[in-house]
DRENDO-1510 file (C-alpha; in Angstrom, 1 decimal, always signed):
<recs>
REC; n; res; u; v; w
REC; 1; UNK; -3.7; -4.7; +4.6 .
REC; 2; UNK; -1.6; -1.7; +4.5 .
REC; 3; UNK; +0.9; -0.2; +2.1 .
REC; 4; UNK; -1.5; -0.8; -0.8 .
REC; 5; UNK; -2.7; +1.9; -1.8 .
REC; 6; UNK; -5.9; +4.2; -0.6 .
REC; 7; UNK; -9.2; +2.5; -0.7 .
REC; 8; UNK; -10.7; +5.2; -2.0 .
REC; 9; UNK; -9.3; +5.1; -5.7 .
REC; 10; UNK; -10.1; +1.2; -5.1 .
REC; 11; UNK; -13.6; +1.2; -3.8 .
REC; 12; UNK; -14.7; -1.8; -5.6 .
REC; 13; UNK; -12.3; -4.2; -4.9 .
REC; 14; UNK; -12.1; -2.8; -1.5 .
REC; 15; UNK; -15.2; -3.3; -0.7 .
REC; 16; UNK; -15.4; -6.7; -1.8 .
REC; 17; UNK; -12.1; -7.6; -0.1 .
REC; 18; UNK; -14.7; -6.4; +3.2 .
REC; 19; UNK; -16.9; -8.7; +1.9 .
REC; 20; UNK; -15.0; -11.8; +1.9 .
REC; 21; UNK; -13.2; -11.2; +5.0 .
REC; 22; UNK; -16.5; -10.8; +7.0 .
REC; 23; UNK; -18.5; -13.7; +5.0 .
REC; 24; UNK; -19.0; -16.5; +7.7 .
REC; 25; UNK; -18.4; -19.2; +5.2 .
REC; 26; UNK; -15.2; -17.8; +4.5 .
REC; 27; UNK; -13.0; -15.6; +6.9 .
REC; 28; UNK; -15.8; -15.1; +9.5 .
REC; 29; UNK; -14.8; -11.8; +11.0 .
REC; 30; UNK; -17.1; -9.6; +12.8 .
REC; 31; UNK; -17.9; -6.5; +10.5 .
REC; 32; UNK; -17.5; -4.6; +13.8 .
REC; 33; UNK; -13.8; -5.6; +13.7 .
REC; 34; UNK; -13.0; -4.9; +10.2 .
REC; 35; UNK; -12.7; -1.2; +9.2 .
REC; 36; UNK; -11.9; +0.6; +5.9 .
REC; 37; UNK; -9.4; +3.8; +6.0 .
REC; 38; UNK; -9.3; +6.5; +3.4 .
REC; 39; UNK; -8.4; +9.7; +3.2 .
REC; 40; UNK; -11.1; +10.8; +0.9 .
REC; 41; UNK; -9.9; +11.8; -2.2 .
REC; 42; UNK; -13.8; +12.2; -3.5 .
REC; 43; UNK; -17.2; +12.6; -2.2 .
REC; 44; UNK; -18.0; +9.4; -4.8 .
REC; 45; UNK; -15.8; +7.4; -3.0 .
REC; 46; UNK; -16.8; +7.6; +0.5 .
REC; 47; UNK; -20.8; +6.5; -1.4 .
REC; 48; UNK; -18.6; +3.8; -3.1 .
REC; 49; UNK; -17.4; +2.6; +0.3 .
REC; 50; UNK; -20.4; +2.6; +2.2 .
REC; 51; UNK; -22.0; -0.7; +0.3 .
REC; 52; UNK; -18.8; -2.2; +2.4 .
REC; 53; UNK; -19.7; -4.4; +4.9 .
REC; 54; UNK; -17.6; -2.8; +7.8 .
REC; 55; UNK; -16.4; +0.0; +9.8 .
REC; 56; UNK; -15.4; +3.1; +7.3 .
REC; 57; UNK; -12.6; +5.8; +9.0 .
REC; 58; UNK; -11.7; +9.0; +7.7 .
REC; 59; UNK; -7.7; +9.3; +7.7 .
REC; 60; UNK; -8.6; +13.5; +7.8 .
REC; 61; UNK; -5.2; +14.9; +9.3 .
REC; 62; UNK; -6.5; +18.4; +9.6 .
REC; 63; UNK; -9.4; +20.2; +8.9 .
REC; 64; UNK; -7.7; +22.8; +7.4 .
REC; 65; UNK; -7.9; +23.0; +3.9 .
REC; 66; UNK; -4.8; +25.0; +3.2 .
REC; 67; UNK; -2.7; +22.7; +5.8 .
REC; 68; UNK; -4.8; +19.4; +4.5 .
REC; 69; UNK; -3.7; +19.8; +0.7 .
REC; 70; UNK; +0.3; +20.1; +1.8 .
REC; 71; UNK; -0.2; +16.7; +3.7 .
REC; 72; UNK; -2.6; +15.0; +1.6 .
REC; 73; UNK; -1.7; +15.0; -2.1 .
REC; 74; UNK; -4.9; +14.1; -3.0 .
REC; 75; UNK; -6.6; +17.1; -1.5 .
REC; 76; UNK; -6.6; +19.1; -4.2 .
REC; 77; UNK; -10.0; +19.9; -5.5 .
REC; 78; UNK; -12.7; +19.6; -3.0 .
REC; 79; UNK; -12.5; +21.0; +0.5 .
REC; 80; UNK; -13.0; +19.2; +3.9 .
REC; 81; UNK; -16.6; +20.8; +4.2 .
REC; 82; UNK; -17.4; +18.9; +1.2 .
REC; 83; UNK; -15.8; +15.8; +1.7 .
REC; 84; UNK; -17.7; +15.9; +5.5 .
REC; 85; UNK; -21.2; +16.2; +3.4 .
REC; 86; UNK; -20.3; +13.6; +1.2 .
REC; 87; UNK; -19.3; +11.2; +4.5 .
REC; 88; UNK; -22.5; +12.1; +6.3 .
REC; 89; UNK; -24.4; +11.3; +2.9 .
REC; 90; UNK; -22.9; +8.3; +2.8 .
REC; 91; UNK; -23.1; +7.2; +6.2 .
REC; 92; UNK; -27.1; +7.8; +5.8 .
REC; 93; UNK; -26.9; +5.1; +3.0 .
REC; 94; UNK; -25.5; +2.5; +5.1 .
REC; 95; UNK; -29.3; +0.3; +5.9 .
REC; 96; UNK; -28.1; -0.8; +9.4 .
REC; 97; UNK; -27.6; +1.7; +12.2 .
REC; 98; UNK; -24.8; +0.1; +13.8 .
REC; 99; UNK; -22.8; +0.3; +10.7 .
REC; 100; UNK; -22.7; +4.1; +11.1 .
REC; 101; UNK; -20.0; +3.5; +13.6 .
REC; 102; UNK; -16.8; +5.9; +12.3 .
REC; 103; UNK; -13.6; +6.8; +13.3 .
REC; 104; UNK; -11.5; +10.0; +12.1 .
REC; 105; UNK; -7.8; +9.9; +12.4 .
REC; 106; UNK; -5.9; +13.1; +13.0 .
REC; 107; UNK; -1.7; +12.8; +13.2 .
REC; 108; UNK; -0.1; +14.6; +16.2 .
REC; 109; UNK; +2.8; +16.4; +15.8 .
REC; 110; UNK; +4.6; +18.3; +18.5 .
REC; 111; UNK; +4.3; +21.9; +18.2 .
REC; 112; UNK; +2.6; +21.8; +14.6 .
REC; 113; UNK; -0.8; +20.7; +15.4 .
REC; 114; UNK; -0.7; +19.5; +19.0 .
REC; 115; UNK; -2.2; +22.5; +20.6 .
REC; 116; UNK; -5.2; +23.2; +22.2 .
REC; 117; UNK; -6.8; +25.2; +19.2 .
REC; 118; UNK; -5.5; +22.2; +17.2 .
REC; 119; UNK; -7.9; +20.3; +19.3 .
REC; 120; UNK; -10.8; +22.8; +19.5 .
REC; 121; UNK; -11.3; +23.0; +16.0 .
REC; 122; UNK; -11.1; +19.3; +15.6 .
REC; 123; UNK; -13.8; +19.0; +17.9 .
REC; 124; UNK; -16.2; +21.5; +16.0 .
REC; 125; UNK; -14.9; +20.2; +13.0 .
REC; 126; UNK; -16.7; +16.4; +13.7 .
REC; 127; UNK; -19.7; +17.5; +15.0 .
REC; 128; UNK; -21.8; +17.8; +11.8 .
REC; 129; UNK; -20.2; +13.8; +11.8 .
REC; 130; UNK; -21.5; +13.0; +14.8 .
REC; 131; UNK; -25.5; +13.5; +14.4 .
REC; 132; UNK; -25.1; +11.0; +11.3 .
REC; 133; UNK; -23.5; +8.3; +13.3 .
REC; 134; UNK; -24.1; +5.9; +16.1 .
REC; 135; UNK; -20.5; +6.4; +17.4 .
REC; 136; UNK; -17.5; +8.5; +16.0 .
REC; 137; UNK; -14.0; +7.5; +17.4 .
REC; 138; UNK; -11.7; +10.3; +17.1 .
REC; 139; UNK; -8.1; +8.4; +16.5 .
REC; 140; UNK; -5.1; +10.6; +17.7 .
REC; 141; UNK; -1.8; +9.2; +15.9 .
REC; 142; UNK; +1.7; +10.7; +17.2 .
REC; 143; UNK; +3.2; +11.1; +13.9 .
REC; 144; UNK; +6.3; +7.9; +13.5 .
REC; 145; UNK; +9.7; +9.0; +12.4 .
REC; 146; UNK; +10.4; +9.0; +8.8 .
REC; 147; UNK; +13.8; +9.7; +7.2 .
REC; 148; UNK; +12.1; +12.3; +4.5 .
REC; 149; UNK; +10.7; +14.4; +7.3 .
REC; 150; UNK; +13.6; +14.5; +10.7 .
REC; 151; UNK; +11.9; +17.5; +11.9 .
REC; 152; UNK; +8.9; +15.9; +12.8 .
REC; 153; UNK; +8.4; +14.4; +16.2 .
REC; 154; UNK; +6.1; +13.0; +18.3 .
REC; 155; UNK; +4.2; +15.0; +20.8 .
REC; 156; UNK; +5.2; +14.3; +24.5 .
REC; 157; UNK; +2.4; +11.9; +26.0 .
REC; 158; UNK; +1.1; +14.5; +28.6 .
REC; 159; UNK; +0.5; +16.7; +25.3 .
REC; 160; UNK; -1.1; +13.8; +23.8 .
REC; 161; UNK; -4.0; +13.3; +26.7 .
REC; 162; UNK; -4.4; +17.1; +26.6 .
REC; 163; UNK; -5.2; +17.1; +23.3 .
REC; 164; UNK; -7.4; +14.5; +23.8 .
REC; 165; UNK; -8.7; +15.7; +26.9 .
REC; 166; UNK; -9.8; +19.3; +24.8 .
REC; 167; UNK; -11.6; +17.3; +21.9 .
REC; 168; UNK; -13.8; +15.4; +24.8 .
REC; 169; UNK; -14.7; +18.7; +26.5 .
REC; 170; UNK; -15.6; +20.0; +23.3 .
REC; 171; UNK; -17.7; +17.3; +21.4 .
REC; 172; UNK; -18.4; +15.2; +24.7 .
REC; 173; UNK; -20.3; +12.5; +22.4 .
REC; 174; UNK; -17.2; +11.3; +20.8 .
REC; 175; UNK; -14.9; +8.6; +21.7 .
REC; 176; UNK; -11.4; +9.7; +21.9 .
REC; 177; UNK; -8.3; +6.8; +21.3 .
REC; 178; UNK; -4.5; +7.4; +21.8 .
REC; 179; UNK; -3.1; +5.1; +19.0 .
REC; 180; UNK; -0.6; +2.7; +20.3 .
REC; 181; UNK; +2.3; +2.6; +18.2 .
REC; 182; UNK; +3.4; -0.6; +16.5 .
REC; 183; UNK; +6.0; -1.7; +14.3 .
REC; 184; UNK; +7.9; +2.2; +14.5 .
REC; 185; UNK; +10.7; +0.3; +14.6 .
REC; 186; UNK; +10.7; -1.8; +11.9 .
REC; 187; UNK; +9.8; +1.2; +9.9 .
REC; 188; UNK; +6.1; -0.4; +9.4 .
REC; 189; UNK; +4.1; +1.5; +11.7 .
REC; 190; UNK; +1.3; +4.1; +10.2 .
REC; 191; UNK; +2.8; +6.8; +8.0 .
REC; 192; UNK; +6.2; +4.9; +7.4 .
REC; 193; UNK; +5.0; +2.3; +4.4 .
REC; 194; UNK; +5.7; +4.6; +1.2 .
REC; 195; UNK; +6.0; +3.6; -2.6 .
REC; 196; UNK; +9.2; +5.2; -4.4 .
REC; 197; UNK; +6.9; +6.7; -7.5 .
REC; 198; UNK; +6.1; +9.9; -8.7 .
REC; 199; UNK; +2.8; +9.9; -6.6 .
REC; 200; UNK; +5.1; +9.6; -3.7 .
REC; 201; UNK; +8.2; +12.4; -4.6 .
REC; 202; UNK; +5.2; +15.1; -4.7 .
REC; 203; UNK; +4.1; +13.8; -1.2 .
REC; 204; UNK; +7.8; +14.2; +0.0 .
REC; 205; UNK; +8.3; +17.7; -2.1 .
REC; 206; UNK; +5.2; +18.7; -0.1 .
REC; 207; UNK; +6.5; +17.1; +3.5 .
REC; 208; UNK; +10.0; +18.6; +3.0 .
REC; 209; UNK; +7.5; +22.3; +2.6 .
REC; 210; UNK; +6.1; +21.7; +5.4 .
REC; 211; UNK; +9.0; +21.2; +7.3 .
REC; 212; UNK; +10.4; +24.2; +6.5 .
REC; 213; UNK; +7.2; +26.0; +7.3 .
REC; 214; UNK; +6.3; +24.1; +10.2 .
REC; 215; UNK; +2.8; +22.6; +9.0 .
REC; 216; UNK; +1.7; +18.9; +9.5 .
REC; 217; UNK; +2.6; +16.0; +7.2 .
REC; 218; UNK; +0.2; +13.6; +5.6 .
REC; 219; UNK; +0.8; +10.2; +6.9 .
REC; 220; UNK; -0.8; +9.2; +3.6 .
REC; 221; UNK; -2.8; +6.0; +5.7 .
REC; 222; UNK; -4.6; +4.1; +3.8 .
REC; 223; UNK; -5.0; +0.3; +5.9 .
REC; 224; UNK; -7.9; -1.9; +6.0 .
REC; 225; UNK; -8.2; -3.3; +9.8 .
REC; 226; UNK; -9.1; -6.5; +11.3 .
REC; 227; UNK; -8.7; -4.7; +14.7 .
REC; 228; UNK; -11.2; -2.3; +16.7 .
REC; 229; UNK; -10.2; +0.7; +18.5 .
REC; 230; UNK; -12.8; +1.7; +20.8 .
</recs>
């Protein structure tokens, strides 16, 4: 379900929505195939999230807090060390091992945060994530075009597998995906679904900053899957 806002500011009904959609007397799917996305706006509601029957994913962007709050306009109070505890708590929660399956999402963007460093300190960055789970997917999005921010482009896909190739070396016991883009041009692919209110103006205010300074945009993701990506 995307475009409707981030699961974290709607745990409860997100995490019933999970419910029903992996009840087998309803929609039947696999709780292995359905995943919750949120970028995180509070270390309550990745605990609130974690009675979910699913996959949870962490739309982080950058671990960078000074970069992270430009992109993420929720990012404004507690930093990505923080938020990280508060996952791994959570995670810990979760009674079932194999529910401690996760995926991060980081947005590529061609000579913003594409580089090998970029990668690096991704890599050092999930670790701490890693000894909580059973399996972490690292997700690598090449950021879609967006009218608010033309200066943004996608990285070329021989910079894509580098990056990728960088955060394996690094943290070896991840999974590392290249997301296939879908629906870019119907301007429904990830990043491209945005609501014309306030909330949203600041988020463009602080994309058209970070064009002029060259940081990364917050895609602002917030989907609930029926799809796996390992």
């Amino acid at each position: 379900m995307m475009g409707m806002g981030d699961a974290g500011i709607n745990c409860i009904n997100a995490a019933q929505a999970a419910a029903i959609l992996t009840d087998q007397e309803r929609f039947g799917l696999a709780k292995s195939k359905c995943t919750i996305s949120t970028v995180g706006p509070s270390p309550e509601a990745f605990m609130a999230l974690a009675v979910a029957p699913c996959m949870l994913a962490w739309s982080l962007h950058s671990p960078n807090d000074e970069l992270r709050r430009l992109l993420v306009p929720t990012h404004t109070i507690y930093s990505t060390v923080q938020l990280r505890q508060a996952l791994i708590d959570a995670l810990l929660t979760r009674p079932a091992a194999r529910s401690r399956t996760l995926m991060v999402a980081a947005t590529l963007i061609a000579g913003i945060n594409d580089s090998d460093d970029d990668a690096r300190h991704l890599a050092h960055f999930v670790g701490p994530l890693v000894d909580a789970c059973v399996k972490l997917n690292v997700d690598l999005i090449p950021v879609n075009p967006v009218a608010h921010a033309p200066h943004f482009h996608r990285p070329s896909t021989q910079r894509l597998r580098a990056f990728a190739h960088v955060v394996k070396l690094h943290e070896p016991r991840v999974h590392v995906a290249l997301r296939v883009t879908r629906g870019d041009d119907e301007n429904a692919a990830c990043g491209q679904l945005l609501v014309a209110d306030s909330h949203s103006r600041l988020h463009r205010q602080n994309l058209r900053r970070l064009s002029s300074s060259h940081a990364l945009p917050g895609t602002g993701e917030v989907i609930t899957r029926t799809t796996s990506t390992s």
